[in-house]
C-alpha positions in Angstrom: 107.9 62.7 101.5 110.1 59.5 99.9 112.9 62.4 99.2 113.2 63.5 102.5 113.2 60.2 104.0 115.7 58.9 102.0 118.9 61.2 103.8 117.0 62.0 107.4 119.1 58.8 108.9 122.0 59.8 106.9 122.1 63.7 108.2 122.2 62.1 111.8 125.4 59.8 111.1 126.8 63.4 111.4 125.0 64.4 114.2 124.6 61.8 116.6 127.4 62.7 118.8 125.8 66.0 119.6 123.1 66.1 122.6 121.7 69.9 121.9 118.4 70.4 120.9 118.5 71.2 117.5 118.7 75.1 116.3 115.5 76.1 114.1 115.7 79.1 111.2 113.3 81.2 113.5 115.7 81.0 116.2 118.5 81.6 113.5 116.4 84.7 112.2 116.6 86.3 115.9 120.2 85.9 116.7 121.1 87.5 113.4 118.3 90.5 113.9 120.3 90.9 117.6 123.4 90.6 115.8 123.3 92.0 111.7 125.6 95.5 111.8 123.5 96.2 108.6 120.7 96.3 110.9 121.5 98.5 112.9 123.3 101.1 110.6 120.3 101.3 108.1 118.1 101.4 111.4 120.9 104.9 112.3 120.3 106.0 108.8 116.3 106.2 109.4 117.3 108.1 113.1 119.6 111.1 111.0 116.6 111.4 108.6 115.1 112.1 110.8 117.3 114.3 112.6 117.8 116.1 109.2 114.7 116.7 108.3 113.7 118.7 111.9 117.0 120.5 111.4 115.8 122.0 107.9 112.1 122.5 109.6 113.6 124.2 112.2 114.8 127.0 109.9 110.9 128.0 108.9 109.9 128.0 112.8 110.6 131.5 114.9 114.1 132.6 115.2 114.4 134.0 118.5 117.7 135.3 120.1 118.8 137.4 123.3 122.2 139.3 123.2 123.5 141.3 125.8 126.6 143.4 126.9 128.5 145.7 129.6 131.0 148.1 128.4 133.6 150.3 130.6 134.9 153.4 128.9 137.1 155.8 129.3 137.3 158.7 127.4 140.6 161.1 127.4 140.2 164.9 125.5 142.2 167.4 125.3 141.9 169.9 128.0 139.4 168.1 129.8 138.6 165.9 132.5 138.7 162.0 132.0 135.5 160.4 131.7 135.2 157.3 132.5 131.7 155.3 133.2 130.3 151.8 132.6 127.3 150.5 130.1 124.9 148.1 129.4 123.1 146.6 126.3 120.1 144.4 125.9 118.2 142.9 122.9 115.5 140.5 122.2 115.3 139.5 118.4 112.6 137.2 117.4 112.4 136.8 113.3 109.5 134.8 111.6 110.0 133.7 107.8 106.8 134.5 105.6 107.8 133.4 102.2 110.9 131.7 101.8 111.0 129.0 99.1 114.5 127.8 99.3 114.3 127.0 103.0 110.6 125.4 102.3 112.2 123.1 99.6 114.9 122.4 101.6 112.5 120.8 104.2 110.7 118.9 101.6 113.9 117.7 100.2 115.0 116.2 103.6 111.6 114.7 104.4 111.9 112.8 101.1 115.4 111.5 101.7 114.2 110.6 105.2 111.5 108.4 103.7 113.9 106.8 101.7 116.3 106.1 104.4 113.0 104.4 105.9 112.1 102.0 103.1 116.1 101.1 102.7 115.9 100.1 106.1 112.8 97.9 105.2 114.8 96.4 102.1 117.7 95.3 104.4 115.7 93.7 106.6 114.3 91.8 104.0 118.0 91.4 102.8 119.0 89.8 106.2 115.9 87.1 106.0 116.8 86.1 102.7 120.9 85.6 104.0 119.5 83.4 106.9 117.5 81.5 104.8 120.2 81.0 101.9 123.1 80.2 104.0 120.9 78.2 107.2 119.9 75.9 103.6 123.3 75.5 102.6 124.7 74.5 105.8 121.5 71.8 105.8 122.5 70.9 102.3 126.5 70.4 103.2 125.5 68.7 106.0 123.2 66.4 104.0 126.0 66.0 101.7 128.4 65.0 104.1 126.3 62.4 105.3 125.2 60.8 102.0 129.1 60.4 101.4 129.5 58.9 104.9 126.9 56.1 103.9 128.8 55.9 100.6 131.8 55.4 102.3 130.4 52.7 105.0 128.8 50.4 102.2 131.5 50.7 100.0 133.6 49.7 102.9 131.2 46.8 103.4 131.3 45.6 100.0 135.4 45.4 100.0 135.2 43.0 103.1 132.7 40.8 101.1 135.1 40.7 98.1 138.1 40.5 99.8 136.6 37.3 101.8 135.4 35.8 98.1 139.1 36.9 97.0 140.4 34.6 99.8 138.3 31.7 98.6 139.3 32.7 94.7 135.6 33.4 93.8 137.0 36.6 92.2 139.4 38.5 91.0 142.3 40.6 91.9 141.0 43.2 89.8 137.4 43.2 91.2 139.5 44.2 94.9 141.5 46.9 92.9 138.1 48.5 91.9 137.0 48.7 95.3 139.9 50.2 96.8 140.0 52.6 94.1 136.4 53.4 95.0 137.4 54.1 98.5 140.2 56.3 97.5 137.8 58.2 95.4 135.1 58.6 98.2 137.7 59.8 101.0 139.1 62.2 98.7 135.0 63.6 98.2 134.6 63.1 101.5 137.5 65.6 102.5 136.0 68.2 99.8 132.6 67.8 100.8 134.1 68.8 104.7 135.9 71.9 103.7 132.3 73.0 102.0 130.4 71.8 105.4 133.1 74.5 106.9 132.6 76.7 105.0 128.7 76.9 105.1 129.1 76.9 108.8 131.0 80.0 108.5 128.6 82.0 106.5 125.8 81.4 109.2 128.1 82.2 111.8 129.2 85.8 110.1 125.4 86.7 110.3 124.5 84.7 113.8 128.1 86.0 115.8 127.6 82.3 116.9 129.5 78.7 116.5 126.9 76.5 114.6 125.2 74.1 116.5 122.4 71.1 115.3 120.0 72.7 113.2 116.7 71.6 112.5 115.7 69.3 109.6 113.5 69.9 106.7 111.0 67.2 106.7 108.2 68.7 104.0 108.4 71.5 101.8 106.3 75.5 102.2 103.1 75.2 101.3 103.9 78.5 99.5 105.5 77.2 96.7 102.8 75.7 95.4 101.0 79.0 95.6 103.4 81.0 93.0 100.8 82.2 90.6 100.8 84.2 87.4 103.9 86.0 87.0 102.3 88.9 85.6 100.7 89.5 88.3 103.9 89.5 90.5 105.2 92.0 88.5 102.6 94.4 88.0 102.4 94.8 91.7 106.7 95.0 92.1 106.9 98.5 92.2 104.7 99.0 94.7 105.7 96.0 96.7 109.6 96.2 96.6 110.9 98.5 99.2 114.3 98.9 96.8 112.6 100.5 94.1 109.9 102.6 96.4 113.4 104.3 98.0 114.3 105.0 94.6 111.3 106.9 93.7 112.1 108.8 97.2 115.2 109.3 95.5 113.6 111.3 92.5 111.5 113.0 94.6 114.3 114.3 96.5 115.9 115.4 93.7 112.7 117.2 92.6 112.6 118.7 95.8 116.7 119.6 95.4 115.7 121.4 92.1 113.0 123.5 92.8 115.3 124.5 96.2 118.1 125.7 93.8 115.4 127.6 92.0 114.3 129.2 94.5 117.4 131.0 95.6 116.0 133.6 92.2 112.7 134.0 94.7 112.0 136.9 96.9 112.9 135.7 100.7 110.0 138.1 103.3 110.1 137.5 106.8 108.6 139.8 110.0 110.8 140.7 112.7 110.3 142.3 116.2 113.2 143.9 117.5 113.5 144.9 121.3 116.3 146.8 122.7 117.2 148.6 126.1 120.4 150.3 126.4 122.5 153.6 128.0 125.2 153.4 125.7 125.0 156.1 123.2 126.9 156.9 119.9 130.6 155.7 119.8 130.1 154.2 123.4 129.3 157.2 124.7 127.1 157.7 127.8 123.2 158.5 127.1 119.8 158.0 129.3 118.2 154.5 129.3 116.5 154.0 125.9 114.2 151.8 125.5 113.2 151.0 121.6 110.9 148.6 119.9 111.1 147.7 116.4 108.6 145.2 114.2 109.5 145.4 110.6 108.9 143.5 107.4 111.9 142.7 105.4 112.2 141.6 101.7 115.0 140.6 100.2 115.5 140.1 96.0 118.7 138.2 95.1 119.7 140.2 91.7 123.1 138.6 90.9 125.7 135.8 92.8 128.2 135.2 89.9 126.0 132.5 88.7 126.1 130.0 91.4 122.2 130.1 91.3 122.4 128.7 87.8 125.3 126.5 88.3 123.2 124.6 91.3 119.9 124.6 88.8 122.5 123.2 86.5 123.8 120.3 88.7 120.4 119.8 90.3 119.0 118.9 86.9 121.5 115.8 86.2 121.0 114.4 89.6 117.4 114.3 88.9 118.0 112.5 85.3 120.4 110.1 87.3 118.0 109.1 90.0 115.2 109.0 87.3 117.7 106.2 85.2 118.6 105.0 88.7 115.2 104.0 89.3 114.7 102.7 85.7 117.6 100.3 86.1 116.7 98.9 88.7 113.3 98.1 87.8 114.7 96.3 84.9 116.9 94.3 86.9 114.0 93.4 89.7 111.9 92.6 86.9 114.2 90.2 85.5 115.5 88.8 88.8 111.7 88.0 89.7 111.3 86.2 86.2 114.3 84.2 86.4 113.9 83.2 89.9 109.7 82.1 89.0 111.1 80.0 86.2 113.9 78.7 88.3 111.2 78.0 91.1 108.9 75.8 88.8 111.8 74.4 86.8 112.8 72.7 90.5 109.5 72.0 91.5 109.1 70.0 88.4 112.8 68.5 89.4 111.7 67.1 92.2 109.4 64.5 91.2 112.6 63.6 88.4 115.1 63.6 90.9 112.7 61.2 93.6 112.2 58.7 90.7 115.9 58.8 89.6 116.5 57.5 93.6 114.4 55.0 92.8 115.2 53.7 89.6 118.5 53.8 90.6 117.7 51.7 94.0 116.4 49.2 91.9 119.3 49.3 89.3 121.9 48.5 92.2 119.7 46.1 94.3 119.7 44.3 90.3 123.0 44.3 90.0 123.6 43.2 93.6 121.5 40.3 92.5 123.5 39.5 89.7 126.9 39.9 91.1 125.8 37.1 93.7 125.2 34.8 90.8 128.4 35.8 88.8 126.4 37.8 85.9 127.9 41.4 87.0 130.7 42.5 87.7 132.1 44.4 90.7 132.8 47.3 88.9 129.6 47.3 87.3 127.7 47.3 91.0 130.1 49.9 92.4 128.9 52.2 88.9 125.5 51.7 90.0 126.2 52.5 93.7 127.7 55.6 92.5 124.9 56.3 90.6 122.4 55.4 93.2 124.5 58.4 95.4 124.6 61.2 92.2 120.9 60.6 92.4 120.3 60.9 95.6 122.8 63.9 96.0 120.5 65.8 93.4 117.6 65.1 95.2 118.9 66.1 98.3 120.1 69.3 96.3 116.5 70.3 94.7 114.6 70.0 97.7 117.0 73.0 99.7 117.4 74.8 96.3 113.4 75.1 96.1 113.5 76.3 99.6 116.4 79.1 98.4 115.2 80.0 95.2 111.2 80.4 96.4 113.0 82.7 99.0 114.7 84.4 96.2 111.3 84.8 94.3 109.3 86.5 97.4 112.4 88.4 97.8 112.6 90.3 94.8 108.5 90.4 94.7 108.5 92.2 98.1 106.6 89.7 99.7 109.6 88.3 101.6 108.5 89.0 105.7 108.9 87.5 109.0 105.6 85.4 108.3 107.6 83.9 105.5 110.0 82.7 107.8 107.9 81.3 110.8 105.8 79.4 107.7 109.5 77.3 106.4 110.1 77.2 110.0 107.3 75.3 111.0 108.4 72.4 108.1 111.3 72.0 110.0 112.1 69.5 112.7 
């Protein structure tokens, strides 16, 4: 690969002085799963789901509970002794719902948002890979554009000792030195940009790693996957039930569905069976009585008539929520379905820019090494070979550029096609050295 070749000695003019073994993107991709708070909250999210939704089974399971108390009265009449004696009370109440829509829907309700805090946790995950992968490529490409302006800098700084030892021996003139130290000026003043960007990429990776930057691994050949995009029609025909965004918004309309028919419900009869068991000497008004021991199973229905119209206030409410989370879901299929597109045409357009940018290097190799030529024999002039240098550096700049933004935007594409996985990342891992 002539465009990866061309800056793998320039990338190391930054590197050299360090000894570590250079960081790969898998390795990246583990110390930001340790690391990611996103992680971990959507991975809490998926734990209260679940939480919620036993909670709201729990109410349709057996209601058991056991009460108990002593009493010590005394009782005071009117020409009469004072009483005074001690009592005890015990009850066992276990209560069974039969029919009980609202509670049922409730349970349903929670199950669905549970299911959608699950596939939101698969969506960030996915989320995380595509950050390592975007900002672990633009710290490669800063680096890589460092370097390239480095090995700018060092031959034009070459080329100003050649002409200022012709300039001693008047072979040119004072003008061709004043283009070369202009041309230095110009490349320090890159060079400090071009830094402040390298620092700045390193500081995105380290936000998701928690970790200073070391050596990363080089790309030396691209995915095979991108040569693999296919038919975008097919990509998209398959994004709804590949995404894990828009399969948490359907869990989000089911929810609601499940919210609605809850509300409704509270018009339903609620019947449950209860047994009843109770043992007690404490008679009526506390007053002292023979142990009594009394059992009780009875079947209780209850018919809401009339709450002030809260019922149909919550029907009311519950209704919009569902048509929000039905235009929710509706929006965001648009937007996936036009990120996907974008990022497939943006994928071939700089797979087709590759092959430009590697014979712009070239052409522009040759254009220099020409003019080199000809400034030797007095037919160019200096500014003319330092305009070819530069242009020699755009081109190789843009190669440099393509190459990492194919990596990215292929990324993007799998992304937003729900394809993006760990397997993704140990397969651009493994073209990196």
């Amino acid at each position: 690969m002539l465009r990866l070749n061309l800056f793998a000695g320039f990338v190391a003019l930054v590197l050299i002085s360090q000894p570590l073994m250079a960081q790969n993107l898998l390795q990246t991709y583990q110390q930001v799963q340790a690391s990611d708070p996103r992680l971990l909250i959507n991975k809490l999210g998926v734990e209260i789901g679940v939480a919620r939704e036993r909670q709201s089974l729990g109410q349709l399971m057996p209601q058991a509970s056991l009460g108990g108390s002593a009493t010590s009265t005394t009782r005071r009449a009117v020409e009469r002794p004072i009483d005074h004696y001690s009592g005890q009370r015990y009850s066992l109440s276990v209560r069974q719902s039969l029919f009980d829509m609202q509670k049922y829907n409730a349970w349903k309700y929670s199950k669905s948002v549970q299911e959608q805090f699950k596939y939101q946790y698969v969506d960030t995950q996915a989320v995380v890979r595509l950050d390592t992968v975007e900002r672990y490529f633009g710290l490669l490409k800063a680096q890589g554009e460092l370097a390239l302006t480095i090995e700018e800098n060092m031959s034009v700084f070459k080329k100003k000792q050649q002409i200022d030892a012709l300039y001693k021996k008047q072979l040119v003139k004072i003008t061709d030195v004043y283009v070369i130290v202009a041309r230095l000026d110009m490349l320090e003043a890159d060079q400090v940009e071009v830094q402040r960007l390298l620092d700045l990429a390193k500081a995105d990776l380290r936000e998701l790693t928690g970790k200073p930057v070391k050596k990363l691994a080089q790309l030396v050949s691209q995915p095979t996957l991108i040569n693999q995009v296919g038919d975008i029609e097919d990509y998209l025909s398959l994004v709804g039930e590949r995404s894990a965004l828009l399969q948490a918004e359907l869990k989000k309309i089911e929810a609601a569905q499940r919210r609605l028919r809850e509300k409704k419900a509270a018009h339903y009869p609620v019947v449950d069976l209860q047994f009843a068991k109770q043992e007690t000497n404490i008679g009526f008004e506390n007053s002292a009585s023979p142990v009594v021991d009394t059992e009780v199973v009875s079947l209780n229905v209850t018919m809401p008539i009339f709450n002030g119209g809260s019922t149909a206030a919550g029907v009311y409410e519950a209704k919009q929520q569902l048509v929000i989370a039905k235009a929710s879901y509706e929006q965001e299929r648009r937007r996936i379905n036009k990120e996907l597109t974008d990022e497939y045409l943006n994928t071939k357009s700089i797979n087709r820019r590759i092959a430009a940018t590697e014979k712009a290097v070239e052409s522009a190799q040759k254009s220099y090494q020409s003019l080199e030529k000809s400034f030797k024999y007095g037919i160019a002039t200096v500014s003319e070979v330092m305009d070819a240098h530069q242009a020699l550096l755009e081109s190789k700049k843009e190669n440099l550029q393509v190459n990492y933004d194919l990596v990215i935007s292929h990324t993007r594409f799998l992304y937003k096609a729900g394809l993006l996985t760990d397997e993704v990342i140990n397969e651009i891992n493994t073209r990196l050295q």
